[in-house]
C-alpha positions as CSV (number, residue, x, y, z in Angstrom):
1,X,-53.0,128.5,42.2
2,X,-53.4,127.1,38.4
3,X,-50.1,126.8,36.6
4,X,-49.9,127.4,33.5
5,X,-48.4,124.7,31.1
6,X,-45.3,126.3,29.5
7,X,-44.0,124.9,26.3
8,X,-41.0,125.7,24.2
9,X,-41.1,127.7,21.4
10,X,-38.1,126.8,19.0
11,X,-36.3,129.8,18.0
12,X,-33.3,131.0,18.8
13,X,-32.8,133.6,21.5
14,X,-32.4,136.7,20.1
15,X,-31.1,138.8,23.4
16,X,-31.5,142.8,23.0
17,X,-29.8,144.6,26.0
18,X,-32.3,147.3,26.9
19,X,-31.8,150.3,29.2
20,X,-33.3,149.5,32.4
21,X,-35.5,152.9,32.7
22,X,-36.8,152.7,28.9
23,X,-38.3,149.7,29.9
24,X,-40.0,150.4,32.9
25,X,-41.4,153.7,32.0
26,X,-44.3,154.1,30.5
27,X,-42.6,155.2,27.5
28,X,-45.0,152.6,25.2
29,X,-48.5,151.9,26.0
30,X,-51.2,149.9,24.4
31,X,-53.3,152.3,21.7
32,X,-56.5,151.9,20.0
33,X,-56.6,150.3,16.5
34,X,-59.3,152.9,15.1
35,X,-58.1,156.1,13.7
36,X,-58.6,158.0,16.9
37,X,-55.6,160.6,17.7
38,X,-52.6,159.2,19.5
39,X,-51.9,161.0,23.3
40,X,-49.7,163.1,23.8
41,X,-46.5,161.8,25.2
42,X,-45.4,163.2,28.6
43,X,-44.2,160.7,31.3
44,X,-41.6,161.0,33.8
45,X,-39.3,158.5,35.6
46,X,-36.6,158.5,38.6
47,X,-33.2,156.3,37.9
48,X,-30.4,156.5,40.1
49,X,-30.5,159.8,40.9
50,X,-31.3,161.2,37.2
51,X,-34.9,161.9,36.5
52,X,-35.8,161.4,32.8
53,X,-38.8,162.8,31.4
54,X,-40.1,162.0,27.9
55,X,-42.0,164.3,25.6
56,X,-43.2,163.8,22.3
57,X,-46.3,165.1,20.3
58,X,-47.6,161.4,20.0
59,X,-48.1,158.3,22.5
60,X,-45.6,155.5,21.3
61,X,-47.2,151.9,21.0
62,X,-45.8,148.4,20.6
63,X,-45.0,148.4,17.2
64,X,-42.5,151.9,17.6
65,X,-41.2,149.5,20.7
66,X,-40.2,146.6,18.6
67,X,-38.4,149.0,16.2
68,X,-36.7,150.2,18.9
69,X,-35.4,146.6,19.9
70,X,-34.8,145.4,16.6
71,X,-32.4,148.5,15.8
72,X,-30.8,147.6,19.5
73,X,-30.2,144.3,18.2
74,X,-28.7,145.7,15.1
75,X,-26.4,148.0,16.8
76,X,-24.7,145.7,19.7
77,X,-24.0,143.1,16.2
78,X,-22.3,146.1,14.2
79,X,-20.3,147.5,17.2
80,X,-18.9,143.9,17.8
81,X,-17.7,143.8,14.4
82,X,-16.7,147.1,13.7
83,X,-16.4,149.2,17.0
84,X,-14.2,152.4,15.8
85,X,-16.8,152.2,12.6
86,X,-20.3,152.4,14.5
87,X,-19.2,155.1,17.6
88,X,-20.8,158.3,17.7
89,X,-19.8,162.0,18.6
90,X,-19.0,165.4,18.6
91,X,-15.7,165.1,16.4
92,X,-17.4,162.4,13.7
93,X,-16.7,164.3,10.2
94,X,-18.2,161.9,8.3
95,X,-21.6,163.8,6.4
96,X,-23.7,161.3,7.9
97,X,-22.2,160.7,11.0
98,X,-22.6,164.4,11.5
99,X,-25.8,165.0,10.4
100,X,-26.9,161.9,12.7
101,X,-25.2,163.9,15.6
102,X,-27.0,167.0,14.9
103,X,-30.3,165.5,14.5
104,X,-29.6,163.9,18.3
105,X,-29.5,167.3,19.7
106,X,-31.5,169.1,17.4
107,X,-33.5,171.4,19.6
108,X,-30.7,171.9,22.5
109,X,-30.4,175.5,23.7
110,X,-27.6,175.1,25.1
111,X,-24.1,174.2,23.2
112,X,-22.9,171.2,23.8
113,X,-20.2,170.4,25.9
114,X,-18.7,166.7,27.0
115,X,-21.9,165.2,25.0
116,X,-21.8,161.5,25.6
117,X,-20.6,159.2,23.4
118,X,-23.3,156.7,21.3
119,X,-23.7,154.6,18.5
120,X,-24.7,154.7,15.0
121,X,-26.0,151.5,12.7
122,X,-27.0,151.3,9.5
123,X,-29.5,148.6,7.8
124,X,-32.1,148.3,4.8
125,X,-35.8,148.9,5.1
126,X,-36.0,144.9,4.4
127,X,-33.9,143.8,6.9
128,X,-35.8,145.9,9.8
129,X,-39.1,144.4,8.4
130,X,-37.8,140.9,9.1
131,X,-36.4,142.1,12.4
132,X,-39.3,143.1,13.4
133,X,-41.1,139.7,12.7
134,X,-42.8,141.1,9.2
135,X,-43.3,138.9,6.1
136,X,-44.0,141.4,3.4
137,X,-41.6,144.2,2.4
138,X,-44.4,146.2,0.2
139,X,-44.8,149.5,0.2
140,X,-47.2,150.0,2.7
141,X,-45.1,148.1,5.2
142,X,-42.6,150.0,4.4
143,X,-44.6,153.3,4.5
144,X,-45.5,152.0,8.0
145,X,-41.9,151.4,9.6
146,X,-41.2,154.7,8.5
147,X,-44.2,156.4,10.4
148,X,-43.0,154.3,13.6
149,X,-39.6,155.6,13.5
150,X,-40.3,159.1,12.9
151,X,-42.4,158.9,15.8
152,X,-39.4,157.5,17.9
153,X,-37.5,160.3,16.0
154,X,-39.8,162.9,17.6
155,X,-39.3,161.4,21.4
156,X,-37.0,164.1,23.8
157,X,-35.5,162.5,26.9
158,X,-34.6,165.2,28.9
159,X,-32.8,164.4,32.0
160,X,-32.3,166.0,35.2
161,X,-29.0,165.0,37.9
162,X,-30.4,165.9,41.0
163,X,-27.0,166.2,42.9
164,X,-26.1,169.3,40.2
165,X,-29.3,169.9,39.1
166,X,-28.2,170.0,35.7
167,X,-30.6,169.5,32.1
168,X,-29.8,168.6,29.6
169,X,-31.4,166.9,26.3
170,X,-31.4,164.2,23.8
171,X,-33.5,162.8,21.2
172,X,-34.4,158.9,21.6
173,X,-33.1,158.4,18.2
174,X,-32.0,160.3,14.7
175,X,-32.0,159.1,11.7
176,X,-31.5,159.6,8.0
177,X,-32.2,158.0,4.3
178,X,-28.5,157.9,2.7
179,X,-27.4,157.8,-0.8
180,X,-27.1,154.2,-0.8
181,X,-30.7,153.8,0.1
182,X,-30.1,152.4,3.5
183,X,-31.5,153.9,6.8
184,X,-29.0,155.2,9.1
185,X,-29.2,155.5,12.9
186,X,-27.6,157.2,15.9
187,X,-29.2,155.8,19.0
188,X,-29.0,158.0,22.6
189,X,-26.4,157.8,24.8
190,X,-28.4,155.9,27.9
191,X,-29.4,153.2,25.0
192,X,-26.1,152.9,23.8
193,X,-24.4,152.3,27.2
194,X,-26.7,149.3,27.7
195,X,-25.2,147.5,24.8
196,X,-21.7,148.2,26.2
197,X,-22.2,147.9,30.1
198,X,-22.6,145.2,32.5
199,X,-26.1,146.6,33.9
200,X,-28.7,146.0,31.4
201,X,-32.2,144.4,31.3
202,X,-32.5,141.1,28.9
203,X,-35.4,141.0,26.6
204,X,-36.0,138.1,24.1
205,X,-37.2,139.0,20.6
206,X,-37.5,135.6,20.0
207,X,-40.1,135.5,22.4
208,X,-41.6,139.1,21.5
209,X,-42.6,138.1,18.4
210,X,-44.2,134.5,19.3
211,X,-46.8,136.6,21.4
212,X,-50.2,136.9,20.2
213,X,-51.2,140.8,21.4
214,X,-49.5,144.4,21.4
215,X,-50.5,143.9,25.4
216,X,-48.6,140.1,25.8
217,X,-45.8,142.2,24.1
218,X,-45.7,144.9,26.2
219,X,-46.4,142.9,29.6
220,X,-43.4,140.9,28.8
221,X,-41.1,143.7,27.8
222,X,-41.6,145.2,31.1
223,X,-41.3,141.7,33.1
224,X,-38.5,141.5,31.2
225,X,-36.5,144.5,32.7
226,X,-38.3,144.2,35.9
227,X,-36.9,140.3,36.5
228,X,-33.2,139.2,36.1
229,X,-33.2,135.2,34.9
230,X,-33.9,132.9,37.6
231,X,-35.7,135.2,40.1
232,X,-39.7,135.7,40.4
233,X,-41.8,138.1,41.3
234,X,-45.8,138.5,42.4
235,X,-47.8,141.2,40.6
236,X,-51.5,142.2,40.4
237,X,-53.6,142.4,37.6
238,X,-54.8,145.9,38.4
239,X,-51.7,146.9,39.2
240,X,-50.4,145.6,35.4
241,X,-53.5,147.8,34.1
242,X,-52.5,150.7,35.8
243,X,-49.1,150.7,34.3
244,X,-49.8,149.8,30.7
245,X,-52.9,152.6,30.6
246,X,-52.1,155.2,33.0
247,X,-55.3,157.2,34.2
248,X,-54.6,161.1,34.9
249,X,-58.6,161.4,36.0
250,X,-58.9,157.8,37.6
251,X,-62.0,157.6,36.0
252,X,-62.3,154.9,33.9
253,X,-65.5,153.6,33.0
254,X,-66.4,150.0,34.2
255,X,-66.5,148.0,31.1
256,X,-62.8,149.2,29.9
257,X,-61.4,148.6,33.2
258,X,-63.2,144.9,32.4
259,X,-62.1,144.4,29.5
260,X,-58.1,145.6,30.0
261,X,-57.9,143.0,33.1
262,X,-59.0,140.6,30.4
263,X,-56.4,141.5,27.8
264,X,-53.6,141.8,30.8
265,X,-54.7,138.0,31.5
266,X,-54.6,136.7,28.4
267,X,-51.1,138.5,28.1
268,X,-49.6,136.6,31.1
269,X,-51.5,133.2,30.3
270,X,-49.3,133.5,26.7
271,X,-46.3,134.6,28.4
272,X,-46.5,131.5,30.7
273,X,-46.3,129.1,27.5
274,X,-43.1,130.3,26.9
275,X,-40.4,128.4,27.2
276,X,-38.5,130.6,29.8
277,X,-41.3,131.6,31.9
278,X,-43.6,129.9,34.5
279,X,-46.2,132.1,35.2
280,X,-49.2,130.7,38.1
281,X,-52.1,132.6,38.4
282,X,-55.0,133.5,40.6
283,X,-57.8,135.6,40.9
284,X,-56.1,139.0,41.4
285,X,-52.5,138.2,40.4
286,X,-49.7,135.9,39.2
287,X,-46.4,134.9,40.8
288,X,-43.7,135.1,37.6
289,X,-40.8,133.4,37.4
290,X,-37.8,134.0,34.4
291,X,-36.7,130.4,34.4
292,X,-32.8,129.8,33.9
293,X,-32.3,127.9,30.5
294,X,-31.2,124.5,30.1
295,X,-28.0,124.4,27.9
296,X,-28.3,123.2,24.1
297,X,-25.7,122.9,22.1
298,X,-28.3,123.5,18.7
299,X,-29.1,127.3,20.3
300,X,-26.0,129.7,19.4
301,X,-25.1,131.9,22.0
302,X,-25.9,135.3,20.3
303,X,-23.6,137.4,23.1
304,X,-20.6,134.9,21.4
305,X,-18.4,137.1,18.8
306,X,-19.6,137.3,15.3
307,X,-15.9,137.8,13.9
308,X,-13.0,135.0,14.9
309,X,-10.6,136.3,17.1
310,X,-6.7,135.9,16.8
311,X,-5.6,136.4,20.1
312,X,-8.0,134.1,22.4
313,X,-9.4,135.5,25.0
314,X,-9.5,134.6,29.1
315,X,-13.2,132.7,29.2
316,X,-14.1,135.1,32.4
317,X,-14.5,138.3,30.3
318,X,-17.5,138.6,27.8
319,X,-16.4,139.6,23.9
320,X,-18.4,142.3,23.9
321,X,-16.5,144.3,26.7
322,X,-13.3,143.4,25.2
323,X,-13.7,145.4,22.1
324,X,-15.5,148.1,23.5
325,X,-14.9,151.0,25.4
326,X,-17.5,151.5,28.3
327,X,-15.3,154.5,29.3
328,X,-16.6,156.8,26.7
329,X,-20.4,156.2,28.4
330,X,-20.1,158.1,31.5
331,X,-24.0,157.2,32.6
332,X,-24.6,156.2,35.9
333,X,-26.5,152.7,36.3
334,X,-27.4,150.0,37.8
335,X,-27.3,146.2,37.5
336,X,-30.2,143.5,38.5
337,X,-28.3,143.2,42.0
338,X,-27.9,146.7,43.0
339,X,-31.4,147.9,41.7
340,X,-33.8,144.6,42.3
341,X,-36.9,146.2,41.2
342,X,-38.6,143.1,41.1
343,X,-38.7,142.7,45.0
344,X,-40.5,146.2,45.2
345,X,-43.4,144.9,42.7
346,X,-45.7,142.6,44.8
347,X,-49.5,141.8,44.7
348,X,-50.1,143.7,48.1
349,X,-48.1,146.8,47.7
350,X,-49.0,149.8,45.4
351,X,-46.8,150.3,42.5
352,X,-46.6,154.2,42.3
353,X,-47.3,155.7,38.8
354,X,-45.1,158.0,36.5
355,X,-47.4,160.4,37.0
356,X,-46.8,160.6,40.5
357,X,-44.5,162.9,42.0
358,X,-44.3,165.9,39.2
359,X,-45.8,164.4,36.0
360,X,-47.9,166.3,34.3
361,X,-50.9,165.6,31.8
């Protein structure tokens, strides 16, 4: 096998909890730079006895996926500040606390009763531009961002409990243009218990936004919430292709298969010069490991609080569930050690598709 040579990128980590089945979906998807039409949106996924199923009138690519982590990231710093402030639900009053709550469920047939609890954030158009790694704040860019989180806007998670059998209906996200000219955001309930729970996947945007192609971006967010830090996992190339460009006719032509096992390549040969990664390759796969990092006192610890406490606090509970309430998010999960999807991902097993088992085209 040929190891490739990791180096360390110096950044700071910037950890965004993520929902485990958001990011092993096939919710985002590599999408053609030409003007061609998006897909439609239509994938299904089975999580601890819920099946989610997300609809949408367009295909979401990287870029909606790192507006989605960068207003993650955004919400888990404002809840630790302000908690009471940045909750989310049925009784908020406020006119943009309500209209973010309406816009969630906008679309629900049925009237809603014992909705979960979520969050809400606020943030200028300039601050998610450098978020999201972007230099310029221009119109265009601007103009841009906005089209990327409309189309998360658009994105219904319906979800099924198989034990009751009950549906029910969420949007991914709401959001609304105030009268201070900042962009407010209510994010759904299965996001928000991530930033608030124990059981959540890890994924860098530190690291995201060193990588060189959509693909390396959305390779790593997936090896991300597939592998807990420390463990490793082996994966084949074809089997990375199949999930990043699911085929409903299995007939893709030669040269694109060709040329996505290149890009999938290349994506794991630039995730393997990060500094947290050892990635070895061969011919038809690579053996990944998420490396445990070395303690430096120049990196601050980003799950630290951002406020100073008065009252210290016992070293064996984390700030963040202090001054929460994981109560209010009723959502049943599960942590690295209870779920370990990354023993059930191996070069010489299949790797079923969403589409398998119910999804439709």
């Amino acid at each position: 096998m040929n190891r490739e040579i990791a180096t360390s990128i110096p950044t700071s980590p910037r950890v965004v909890r993520l929902a485990q089945p958001f990011g092993l979906c096939q919710l985002f998807r590599p999408l053609a730079k030409d003007s061609k039409p998006r897909p439609v949106l239509n994938e299904q996924f089975e999580y601890a006895g819920v099946t989610l199923r997300f609809s949408a009138r367009e295909a979401m690519g990287a870029p909606e996926q790192t507006l989605l982590l960068a207003l993650l990231e955004i919400a888990q710093e404002q809840h630790r500040r302000r908690p009471a402030e940045h909750m989310l639900d049925e009784t908020d009053r406020s006119e943009v606390g309500a209209l973010l709550w309406s816009g969630l469920h906008a679309g629900t047939a049925a009237p809603l009763v014992n909705a979960p609890s979520t969050l809400k954030l606020h943030c200028s158009w300039s601050e998610l531009h450098r978020r999201c790694g972007g230099r310029s704040v221009g119109g265009q860019v601007t103009e841009s961002r906005r089209q990327s989180l409309m189309r998360l806007c658009e994105v219904t998670v319906w979800e099924r409990v198989e034990s009751t059998r009950r549906v029910r209906s969420c949007r991914l996200v709401s959001w609304l243009l105030g009268d201070d000219q900042r962009v407010h955001v209510a994010l759904n309930h299965r996001l928000a218990a991530a930033l608030l729970a124990p059981s959540y996947a890890q994924v860098l945007l530190s690291e995201r936004l060193c990588l060189p192609s959509q693909t390396a971006m959305l390779v790593h967010a997936f090896l991300s919430t597939c592998l807990g830090v420390g463990k490793t996992m082996s994966i084949g190339h074809e089997t990375l292709v199949a999930r990043l460009w699911p085929s409903r006719s299995g007939l893709t032509p030669a040269s694109t298969q060709r040329r996505r096992l290149s890009d999938v390549r290349a994506a794991l040969r630039a995730i393997g010069r990060l500094g947290r990664w050892r990635v070895e390759s061969d011919a038809t796969g690579a053996s990944v490991t998420r490396i445990v990092p070395k303690p430096d006192a120049r990196t601050p610890v980003t799950e630290a609080p951002l406020v100073p406490t008065v009252v210290p606090r016992p070293a064996a509970k984390p700030p963040v569930r202090d001054m929460t309430m994981a109560g209010h998010f009723v959502v049943s999960d599960a942590s690295f050690g209870e779920q370990p999807f990354w023993k059930k991902l191996s070069v010489r097993k299949h790797l079923p598709r969403n589409d398998e088992g119910g999804t439709t085209s």
